[in-house]
N, C-alpha and C positions, 0 to 999 in steps of 0.2 A: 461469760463463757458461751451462754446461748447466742449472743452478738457475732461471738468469733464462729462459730459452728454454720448460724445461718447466711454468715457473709463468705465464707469457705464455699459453701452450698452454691451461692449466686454466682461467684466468680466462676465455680466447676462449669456451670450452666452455660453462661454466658461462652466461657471461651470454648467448649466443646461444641456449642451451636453454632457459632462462629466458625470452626472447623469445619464443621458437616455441611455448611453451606461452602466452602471456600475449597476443599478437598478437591480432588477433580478424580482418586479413587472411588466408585460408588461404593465397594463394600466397607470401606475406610470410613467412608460418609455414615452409612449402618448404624457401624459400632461408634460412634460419636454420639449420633440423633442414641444409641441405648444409653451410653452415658451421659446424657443431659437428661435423660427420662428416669434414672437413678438419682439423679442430684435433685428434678423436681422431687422425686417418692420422698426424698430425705427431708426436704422443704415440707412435706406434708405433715410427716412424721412431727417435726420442730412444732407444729402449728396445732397437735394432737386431733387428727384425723390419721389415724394407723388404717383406719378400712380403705380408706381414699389413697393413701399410698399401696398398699396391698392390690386395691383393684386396677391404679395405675400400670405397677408394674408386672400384672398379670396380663392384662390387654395389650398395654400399648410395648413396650419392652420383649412381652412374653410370645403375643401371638402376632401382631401386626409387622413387629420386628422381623421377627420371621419370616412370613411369607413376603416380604419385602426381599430379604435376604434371595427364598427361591428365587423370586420371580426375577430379579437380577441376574445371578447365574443361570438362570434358563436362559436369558434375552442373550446373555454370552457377549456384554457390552465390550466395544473395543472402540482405538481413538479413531481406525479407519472411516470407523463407520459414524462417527458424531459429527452432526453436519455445523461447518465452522460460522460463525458469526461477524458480520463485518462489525468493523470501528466504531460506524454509526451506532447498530444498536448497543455495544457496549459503554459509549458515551451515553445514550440514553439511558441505561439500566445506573449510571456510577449517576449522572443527575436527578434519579428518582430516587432512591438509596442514599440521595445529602437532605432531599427532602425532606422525605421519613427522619434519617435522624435528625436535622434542624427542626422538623414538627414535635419529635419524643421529647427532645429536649425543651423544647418552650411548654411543652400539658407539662413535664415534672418540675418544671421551676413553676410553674401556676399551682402546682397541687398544695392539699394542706395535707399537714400528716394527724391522723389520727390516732392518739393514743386508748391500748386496751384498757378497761376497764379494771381497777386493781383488786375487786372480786369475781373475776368474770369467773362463769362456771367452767371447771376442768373436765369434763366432760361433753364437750361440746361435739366435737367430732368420732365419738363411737358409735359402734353399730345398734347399739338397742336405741340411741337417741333418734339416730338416723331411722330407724325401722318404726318407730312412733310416728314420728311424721311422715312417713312415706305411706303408713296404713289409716291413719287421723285427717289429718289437715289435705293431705294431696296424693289423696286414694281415688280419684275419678282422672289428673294429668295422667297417674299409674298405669291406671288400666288401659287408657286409652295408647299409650306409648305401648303397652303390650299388646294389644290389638293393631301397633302400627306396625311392629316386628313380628307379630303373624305374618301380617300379609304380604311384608317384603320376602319372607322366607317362603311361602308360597308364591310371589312372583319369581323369585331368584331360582328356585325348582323346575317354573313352566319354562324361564327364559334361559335355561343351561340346557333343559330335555329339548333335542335339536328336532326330533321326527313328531313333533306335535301337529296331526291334523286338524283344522279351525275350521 
């Protein structure tokens, strides 16, 4: 059952990504990139990391979606205005794009598959595990990533306030 669920999951993924790139609606494009970011949460879920799906689809789905969504109807995209592409470089983009997947397909036919261990612990992706090792083991990466998001939030403050004199 978990088989069928997590292949259900992949195919949603895949063929919605596939859309959202292939789409030629932006906002169409949106709600696809939300629904492959639903189908990862689910994939998360399957995997039992609930916080990792929860924060996924809080972030990525919840607020980046969004302002994606704005800043598109602000830009007030139309066909007029998209500047067209000749043949050349869509001939180059469809022989980079055989590449990639001639290269995907040669790493997964090389890969080996790894089976879970059949007492792995079930609690591997919760929050109180998750929060032991983020204050234990990798409590100095922590801080310092907090002190990296300081400071981008204080740049991102000085470099939005336009009448700053230096």
């Amino acid at each position: 059952m978990a088989l069928y669920v997590f292949l259900t999951l992949a195919v949603v993924s895949v063929v919605f990504s596939l859309l959202m790139v292939f789409t030629k609606n932006p906002v169409h494009s949106v709600i696809y990139l939300i629904i492959t970011f639903f189908s990862i949460a689910g994939q998360y879920v399957m995997l039992n990391a609930q916080f990792l799906a929860v924060v996924h689809i809080i972030v990525y789905a919840g607020a980046i979606m969004v302002l994606f969504l704005f800043v598109l109807m602000l830009l007030n995209l139309n066909a007029a205005a998209e500047p067209t592409q000749s043949r050349l470089w869509k001939l180059g983009a469809g022989i980079a794009a055989g590449m990639l997947f001639v290269t995907l397909v040669g790493a997964l036919k090389g890969s080996i598959q790894v089976d879970t261990p059949p007492d792995a612990d079930g609690h591997v992706g919760l929050v109180e595990n998750l929060g032991k090792v983020l204050f234990t083991d990798f409590v100095v990466p922590f801080e310092i990533a907090g002190i990296l998001f300081l400071a981008a939030m204080v740049g991102a403050v000085l470099v939005g306030k336009r009448d700053l004199k230096v």
